[in-house]
N, C-alpha and C positions, 0 to 999 in steps of 0.2 A: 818249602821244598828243600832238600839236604841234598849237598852236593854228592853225597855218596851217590842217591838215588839217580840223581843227573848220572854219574858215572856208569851207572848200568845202562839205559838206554844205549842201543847199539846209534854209532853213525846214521847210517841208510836209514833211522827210523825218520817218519815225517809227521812226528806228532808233535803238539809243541811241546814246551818244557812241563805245564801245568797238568795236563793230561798223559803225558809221557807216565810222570809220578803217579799217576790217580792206576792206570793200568798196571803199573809194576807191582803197585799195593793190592790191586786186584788178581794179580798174579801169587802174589805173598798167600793171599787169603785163601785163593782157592786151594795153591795146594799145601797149605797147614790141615787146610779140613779133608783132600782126598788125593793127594800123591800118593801113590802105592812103589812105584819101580819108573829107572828110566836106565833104557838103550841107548848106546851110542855107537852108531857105526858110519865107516865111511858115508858121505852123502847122507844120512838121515840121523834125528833123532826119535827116537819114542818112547813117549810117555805113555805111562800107565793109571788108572783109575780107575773105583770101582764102577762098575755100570747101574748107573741108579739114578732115575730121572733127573734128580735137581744137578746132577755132577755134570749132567747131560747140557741141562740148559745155561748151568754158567759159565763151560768148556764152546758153547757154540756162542753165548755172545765176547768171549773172549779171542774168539779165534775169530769172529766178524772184524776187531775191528785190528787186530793183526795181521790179515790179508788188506786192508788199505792203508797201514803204514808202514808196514816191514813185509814191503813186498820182493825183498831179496832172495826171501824163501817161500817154499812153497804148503802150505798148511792144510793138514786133511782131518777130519774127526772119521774115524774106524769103529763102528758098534758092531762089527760082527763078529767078536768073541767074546768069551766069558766076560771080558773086563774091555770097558772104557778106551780106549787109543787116542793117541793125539800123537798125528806125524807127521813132522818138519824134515823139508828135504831140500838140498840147494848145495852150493859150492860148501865145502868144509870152511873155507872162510866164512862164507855167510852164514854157517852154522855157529861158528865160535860168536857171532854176535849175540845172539839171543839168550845167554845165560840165566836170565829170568826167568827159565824153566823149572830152573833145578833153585832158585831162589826161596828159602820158606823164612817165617819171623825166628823159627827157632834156630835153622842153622846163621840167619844173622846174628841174633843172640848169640852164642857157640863162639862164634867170631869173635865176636868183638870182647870176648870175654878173654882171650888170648892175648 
């Protein structure tokens, strides 16, 4: 585990350190493979995805087990349009926690390459 990766994990998360990691990478992965666009506005974020079964089932176990450790916010999966949704809603603070959204391998790469 690298302490960067520690450093993402918001506060208010109640996972432990080992799993914390495992879900951020899980985060990474998914959306390397189907991040399309993300919203940010007052009170909410949204995320974008294509809508296509598999993006379906690993945006719903991902969002299982972010509603029992980051329950600061409030987490919905939206298929009723064209495209995939994923919306996080909560205090604007408890929004700036979850950065992990917008986390992919490549814009880590990016970074670090700066």
């Amino acid at each position: 585990m690298s302490l960067v990766d520690c450093d993402l994990l918001p506060v208010a998360c109640t996972l432990t350190p080992g799993a914390g990691v495992a879900q951020l990478a899980a985060w990474r992965e998914f959306n390397d493979d189907y991040l399309l666009d993300i919203d940010r506005a007052a009170g909410q974020i949204t995320v974008h995805y294509p809508k296509i079964d598999v993006a379906i089932a690993r945006l719903t176990e991902l969002v299982r087990t972010e509603r029992t450790c980051c329950t600061f916010a409030t987490w919905a999966i939206d298929t009723t349009h064209p495209d995939l949704r994923l919306s996080v809603t909560g205090t604007d603070d408890a929004l700036a926690a979850p950065t992990y959204l917008e986390q992919t391998s490549t814009l880590e790469t990016n970074e670090s390459v700066q």
